[in-house]
BAZARO-310909 format. One record per residue (C-alpha): residue number from 1; residue in three letters; x, y, z. Coordinates in steps of 0.1 Angstrom, whole numbers, plus 2048, in hexadecimal, padded with zeros to 3 digits. Example, Ala and Ser with C-alpha at 12.3 -4.5 7.8 and 13.67 -1.06 7.14 Angstrom:
2
BANU num residu   X   Y   Z
BANU   1    ALA 87B 7D3 84E
BANU   2    SER 889 7F5 847
//
This chain:
299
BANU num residu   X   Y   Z
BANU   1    UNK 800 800 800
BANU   2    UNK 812 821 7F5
BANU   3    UNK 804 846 7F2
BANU   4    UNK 81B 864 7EA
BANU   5    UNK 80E 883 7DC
BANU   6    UNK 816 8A8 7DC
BANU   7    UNK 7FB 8BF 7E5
BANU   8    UNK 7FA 8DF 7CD
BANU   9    UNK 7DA 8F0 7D9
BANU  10    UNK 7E0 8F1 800
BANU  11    UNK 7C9 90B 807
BANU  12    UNK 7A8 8FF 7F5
BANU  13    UNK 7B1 8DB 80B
BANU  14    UNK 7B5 8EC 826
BANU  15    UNK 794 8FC 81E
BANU  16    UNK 783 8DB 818
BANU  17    UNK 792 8D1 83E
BANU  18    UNK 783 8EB 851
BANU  19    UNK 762 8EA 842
BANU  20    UNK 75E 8C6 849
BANU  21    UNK 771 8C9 86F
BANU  22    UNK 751 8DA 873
BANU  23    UNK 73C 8BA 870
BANU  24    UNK 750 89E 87F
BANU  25    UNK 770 89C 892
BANU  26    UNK 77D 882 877
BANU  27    UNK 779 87D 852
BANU  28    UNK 77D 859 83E
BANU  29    UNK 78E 862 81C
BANU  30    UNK 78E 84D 800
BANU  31    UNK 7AE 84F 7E6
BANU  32    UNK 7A9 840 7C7
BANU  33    UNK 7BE 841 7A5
BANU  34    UNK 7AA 860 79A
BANU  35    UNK 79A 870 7B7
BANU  36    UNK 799 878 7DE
BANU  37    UNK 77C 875 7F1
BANU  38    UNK 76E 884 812
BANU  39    UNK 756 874 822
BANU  40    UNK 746 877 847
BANU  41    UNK 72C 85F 84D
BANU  42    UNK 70A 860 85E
BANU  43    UNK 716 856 87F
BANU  44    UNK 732 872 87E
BANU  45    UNK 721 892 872
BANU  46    UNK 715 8A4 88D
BANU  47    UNK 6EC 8B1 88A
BANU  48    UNK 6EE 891 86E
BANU  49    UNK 700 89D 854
BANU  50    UNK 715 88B 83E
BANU  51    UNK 72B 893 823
BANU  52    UNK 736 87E 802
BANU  53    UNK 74A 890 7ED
BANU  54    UNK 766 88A 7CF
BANU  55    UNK 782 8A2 7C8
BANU  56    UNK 798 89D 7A3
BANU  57    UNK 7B9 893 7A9
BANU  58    UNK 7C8 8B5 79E
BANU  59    UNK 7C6 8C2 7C1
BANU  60    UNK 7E7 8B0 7C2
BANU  61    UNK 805 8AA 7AA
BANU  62    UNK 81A 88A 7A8
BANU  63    UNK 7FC 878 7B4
BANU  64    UNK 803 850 7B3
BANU  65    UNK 7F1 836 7CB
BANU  66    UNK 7F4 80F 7CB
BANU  67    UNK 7E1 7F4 7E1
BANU  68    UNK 7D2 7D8 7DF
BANU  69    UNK 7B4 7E4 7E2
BANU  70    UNK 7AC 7ED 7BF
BANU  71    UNK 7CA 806 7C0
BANU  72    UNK 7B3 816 7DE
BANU  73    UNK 7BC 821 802
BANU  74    UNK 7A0 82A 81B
BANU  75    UNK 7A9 83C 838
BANU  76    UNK 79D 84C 859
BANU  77    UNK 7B0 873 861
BANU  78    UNK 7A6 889 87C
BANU  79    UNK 79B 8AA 871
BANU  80    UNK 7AC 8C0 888
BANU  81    UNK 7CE 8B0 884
BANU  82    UNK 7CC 8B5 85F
BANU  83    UNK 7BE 8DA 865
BANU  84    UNK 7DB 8E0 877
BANU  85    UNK 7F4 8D4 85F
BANU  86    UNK 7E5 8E2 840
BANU  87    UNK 7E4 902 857
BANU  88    UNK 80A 905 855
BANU  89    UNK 80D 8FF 830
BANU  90    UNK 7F0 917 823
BANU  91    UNK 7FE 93C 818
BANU  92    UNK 7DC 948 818
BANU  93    UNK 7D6 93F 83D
BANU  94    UNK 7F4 951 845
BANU  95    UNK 7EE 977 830
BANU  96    UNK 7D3 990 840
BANU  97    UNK 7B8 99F 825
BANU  98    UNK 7CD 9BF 825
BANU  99    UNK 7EA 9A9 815
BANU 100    UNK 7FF 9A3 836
BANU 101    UNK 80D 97E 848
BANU 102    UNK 7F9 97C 867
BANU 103    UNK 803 95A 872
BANU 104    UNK 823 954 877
BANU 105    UNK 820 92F 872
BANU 106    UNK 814 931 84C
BANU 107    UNK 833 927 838
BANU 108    UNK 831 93D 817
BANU 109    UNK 839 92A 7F2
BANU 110    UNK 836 90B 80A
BANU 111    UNK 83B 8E9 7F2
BANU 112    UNK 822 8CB 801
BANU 113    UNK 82E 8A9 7FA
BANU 114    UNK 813 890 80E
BANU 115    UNK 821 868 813
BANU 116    UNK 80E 84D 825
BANU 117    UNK 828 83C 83E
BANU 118    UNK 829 828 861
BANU 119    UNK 837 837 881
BANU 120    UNK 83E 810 88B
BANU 121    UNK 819 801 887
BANU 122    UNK 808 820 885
BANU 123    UNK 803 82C 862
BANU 124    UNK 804 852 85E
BANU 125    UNK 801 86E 846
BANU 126    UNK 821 87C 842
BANU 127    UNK 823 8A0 839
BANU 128    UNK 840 8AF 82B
BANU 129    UNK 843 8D9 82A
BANU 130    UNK 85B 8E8 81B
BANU 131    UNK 858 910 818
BANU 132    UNK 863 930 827
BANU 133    UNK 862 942 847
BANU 134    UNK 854 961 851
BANU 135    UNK 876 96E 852
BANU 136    UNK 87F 95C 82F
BANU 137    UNK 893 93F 83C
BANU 138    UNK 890 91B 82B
BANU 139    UNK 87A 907 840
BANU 140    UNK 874 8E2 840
BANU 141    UNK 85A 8D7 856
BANU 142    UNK 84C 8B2 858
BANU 143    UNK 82B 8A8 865
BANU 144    UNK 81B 888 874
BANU 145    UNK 7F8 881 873
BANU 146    UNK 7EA 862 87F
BANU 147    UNK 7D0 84C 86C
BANU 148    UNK 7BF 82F 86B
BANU 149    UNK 7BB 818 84C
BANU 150    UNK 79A 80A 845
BANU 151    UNK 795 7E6 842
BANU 152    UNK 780 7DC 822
BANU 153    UNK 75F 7D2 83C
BANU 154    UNK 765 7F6 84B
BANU 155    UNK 75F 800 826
BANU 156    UNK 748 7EC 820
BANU 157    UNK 731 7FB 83E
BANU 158    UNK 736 822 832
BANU 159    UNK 714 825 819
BANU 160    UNK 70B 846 80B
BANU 161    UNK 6E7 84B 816
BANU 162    UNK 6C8 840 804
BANU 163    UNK 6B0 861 7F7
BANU 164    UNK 695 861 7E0
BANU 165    UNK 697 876 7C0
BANU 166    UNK 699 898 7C9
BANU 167    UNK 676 8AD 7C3
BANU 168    UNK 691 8CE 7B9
BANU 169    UNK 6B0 8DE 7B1
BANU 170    UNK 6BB 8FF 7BB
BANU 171    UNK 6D6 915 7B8
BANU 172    UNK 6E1 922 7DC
BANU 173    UNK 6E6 943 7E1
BANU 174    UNK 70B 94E 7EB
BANU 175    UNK 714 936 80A
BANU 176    UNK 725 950 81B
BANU 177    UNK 705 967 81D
BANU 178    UNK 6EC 948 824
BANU 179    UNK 6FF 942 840
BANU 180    UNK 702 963 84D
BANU 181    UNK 6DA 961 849
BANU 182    UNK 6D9 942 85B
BANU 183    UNK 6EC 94B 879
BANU 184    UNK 6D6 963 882
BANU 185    UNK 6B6 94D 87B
BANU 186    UNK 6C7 935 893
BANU 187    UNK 6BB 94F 8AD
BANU 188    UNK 69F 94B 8AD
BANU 189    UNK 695 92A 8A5
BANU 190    UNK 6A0 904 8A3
BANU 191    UNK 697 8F8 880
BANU 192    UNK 692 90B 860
BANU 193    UNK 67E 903 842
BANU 194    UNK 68A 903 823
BANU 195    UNK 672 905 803
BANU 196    UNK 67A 909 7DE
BANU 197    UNK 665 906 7BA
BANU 198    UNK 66D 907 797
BANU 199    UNK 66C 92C 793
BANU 200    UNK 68C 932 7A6
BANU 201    UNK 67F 93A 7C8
BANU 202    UNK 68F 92E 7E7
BANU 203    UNK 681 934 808
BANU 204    UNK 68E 92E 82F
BANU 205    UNK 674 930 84A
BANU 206    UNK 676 937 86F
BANU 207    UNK 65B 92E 887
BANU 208    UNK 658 934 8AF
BANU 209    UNK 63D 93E 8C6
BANU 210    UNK 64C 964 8C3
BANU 211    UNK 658 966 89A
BANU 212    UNK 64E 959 87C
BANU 213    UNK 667 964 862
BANU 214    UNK 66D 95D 83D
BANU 215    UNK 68A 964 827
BANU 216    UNK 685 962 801
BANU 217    UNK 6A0 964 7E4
BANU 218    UNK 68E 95F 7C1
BANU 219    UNK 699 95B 79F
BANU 220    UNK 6B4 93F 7A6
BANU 221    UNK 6C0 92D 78D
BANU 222    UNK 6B3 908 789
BANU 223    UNK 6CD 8EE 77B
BANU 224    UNK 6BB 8D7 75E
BANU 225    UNK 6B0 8B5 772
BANU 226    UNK 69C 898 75D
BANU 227    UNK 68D 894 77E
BANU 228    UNK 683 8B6 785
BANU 229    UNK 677 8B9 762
BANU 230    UNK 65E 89C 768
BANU 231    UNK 651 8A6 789
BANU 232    UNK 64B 8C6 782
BANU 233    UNK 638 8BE 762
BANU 234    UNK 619 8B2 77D
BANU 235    UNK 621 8CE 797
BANU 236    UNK 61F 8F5 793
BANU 237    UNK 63C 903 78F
BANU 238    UNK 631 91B 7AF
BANU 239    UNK 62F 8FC 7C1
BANU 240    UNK 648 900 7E0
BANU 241    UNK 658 8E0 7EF
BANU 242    UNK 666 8E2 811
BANU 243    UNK 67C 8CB 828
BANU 244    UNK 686 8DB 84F
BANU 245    UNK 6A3 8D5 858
BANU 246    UNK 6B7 8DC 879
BANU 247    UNK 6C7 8FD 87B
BANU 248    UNK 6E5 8F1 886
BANU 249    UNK 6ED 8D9 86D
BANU 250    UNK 6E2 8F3 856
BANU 251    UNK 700 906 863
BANU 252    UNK 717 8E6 862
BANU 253    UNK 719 8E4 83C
BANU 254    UNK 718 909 839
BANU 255    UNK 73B 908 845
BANU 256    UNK 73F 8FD 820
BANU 257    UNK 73F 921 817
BANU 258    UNK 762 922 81F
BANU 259    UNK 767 90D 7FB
BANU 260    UNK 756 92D 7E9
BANU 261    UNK 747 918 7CF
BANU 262    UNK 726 914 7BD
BANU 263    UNK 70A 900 7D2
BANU 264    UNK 6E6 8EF 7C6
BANU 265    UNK 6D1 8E8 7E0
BANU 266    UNK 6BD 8C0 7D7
BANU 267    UNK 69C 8C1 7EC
BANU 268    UNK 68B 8A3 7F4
BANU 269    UNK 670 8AF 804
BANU 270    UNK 669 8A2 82A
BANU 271    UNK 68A 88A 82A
BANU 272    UNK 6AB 8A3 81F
BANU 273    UNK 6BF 8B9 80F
BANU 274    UNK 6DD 8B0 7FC
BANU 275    UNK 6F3 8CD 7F2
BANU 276    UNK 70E 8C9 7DC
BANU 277    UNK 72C 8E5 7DD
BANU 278    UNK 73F 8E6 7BE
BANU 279    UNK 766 8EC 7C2
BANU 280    UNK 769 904 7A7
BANU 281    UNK 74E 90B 78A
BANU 282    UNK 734 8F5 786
BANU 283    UNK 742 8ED 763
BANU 284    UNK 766 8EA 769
BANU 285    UNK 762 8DC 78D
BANU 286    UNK 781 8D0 7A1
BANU 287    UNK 76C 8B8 7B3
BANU 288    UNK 747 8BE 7C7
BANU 289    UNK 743 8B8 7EE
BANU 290    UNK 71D 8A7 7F0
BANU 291    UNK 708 8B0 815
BANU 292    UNK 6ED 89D 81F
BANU 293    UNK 6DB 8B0 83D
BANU 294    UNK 6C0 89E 84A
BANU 295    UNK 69A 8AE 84C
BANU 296    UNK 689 8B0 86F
BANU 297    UNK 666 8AB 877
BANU 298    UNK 659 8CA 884
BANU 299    UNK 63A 8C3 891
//
């Protein structure tokens, strides 16, 4: 079993880290010939959220993999560990809006290489940094990160969840501002309803016994779906379908916003949401990281 890559987009990985350190304290990640996946399963995601997602391979350079496993390697990392690491190597961490370092331990034109080794019996990602100083000295820093390899029942026990055919698709408005949005709704209430049709409107809805609040974007762009298409030939276009949802699993894959791509919102009204956020333009994606939040009954 080998793995040895180098990592030439640090700072969108690190991104990918912190937005899904949000859900779970660990991540399983799946490296295949062609792609790397993240995945946090059912009983990990905190609120219920779970995450199956595919990145290209051009995240990395030098990429090569072998096992016996169908040339795959499955693996267990904790989030915070890798945070921490990626932390060191990403440029972008380390430079303030107005242009200047502000953390000392960002490493600036900082070369990734990433190996899977064992410390003895343990097997661990091995990072090595190699960059410069705040001061512009050569630095070589190597990192350790413990992990667990999964065995092929392990595998066999991690299954993407079962939804029915989604009644919408919807273009989400900028993740940055729907979570400012729902930060504040998650003042006042516990769940929030969310409600979409075919003529672009998305709503979220807030009920207590002291506020009942609605936010509306319309004109959103629907992507083409077969599905859609046939449902909505026996439905009104105005037709809104809802799911509710918990607020705070809301806000757990809002962290996604961090990734600054393109999401579309999959209603399946009264079961979940799925929202996948595209790494890059929906076109040219670099990979898409796939949410399933989990409705609520509200009574």
């Amino acid at each position: 079993m080998r793995f040895r890559t180098g990592v030439t987009n640090v700072s969108l990985l690190h991104k990918i880290g912190r937005s899904l350190s949000a859900l779970a304290k660990v991540c399983v990640i799946r490296l295949s010939l062609d792609k790397v996946h993240f995945i946090i399963p059912g009983h990990e995601g905190r609120e219920g959220v779970q995450v199956w997602s595919s990145c290209q391979t051009t995240l990395f350079s030098g990429y090569r993999i072998e096992s016996n496993n169908d040339n795959e390697i499955w693996l267990e990392v904790n989030l915070d560990a890798l945070i921490r690491v990626l932390r060191s190597a990403d440029t972008s961490a380390g430079i303030s809006s107005e242009g200047n370092r502000n953390n000392a331990t960002a490493l600036s034109e900082a070369e990734v290489t990433l190996k899977l080794q064992k410390n003895g019996r343990q097997p661990v990602w091995q990072f090595e940094i190699r960059g410069k100083s705040l001061h512009g000295k050569d630095v070589e820093i190597k990192h350790d990160i413990n992990v667990a390899i999964l065995s092929s029942k392990r595998q066999g026990e991690l299954l993407e969840p079962m939804c029915p055919p989604p009644d919408i698709h919807i273009v989400m408005p900028n993740l940055t501002e729907l979570k400012n949005i729902v930060a504040r709704l998650g003042h006042l209430a516990d769940d929030v309803k969310i409600s979409a049709n075919h003529e672009g409107t998305l709503e979220m809805t807030v009920k207590s016994n002291h506020v009942d609040i609605t936010t509306t974007w319309r004109n959103l762009e629907l992507p083409s779906s077969t599905t859609d298409q046939d449902q909505s030939e026996h439905s009104p276009h105005d037709r809104m379908f809802s799911t509710s949802v918990s607020i705070k699993g809301l806000q757990k894959f809002l962290t996604s916003h961090l990734i600054g791509g393109t999401a579309i919102a999959c209603l399946c009204e009264n079961h979940c949401i799925i929202a996948y956020v595209y790494i890059g333009s929906m076109r040219e994606a670099g990979g898409v990281l796939t949410f399933f939040v989990p409705a609520k009954i509200v009574e």
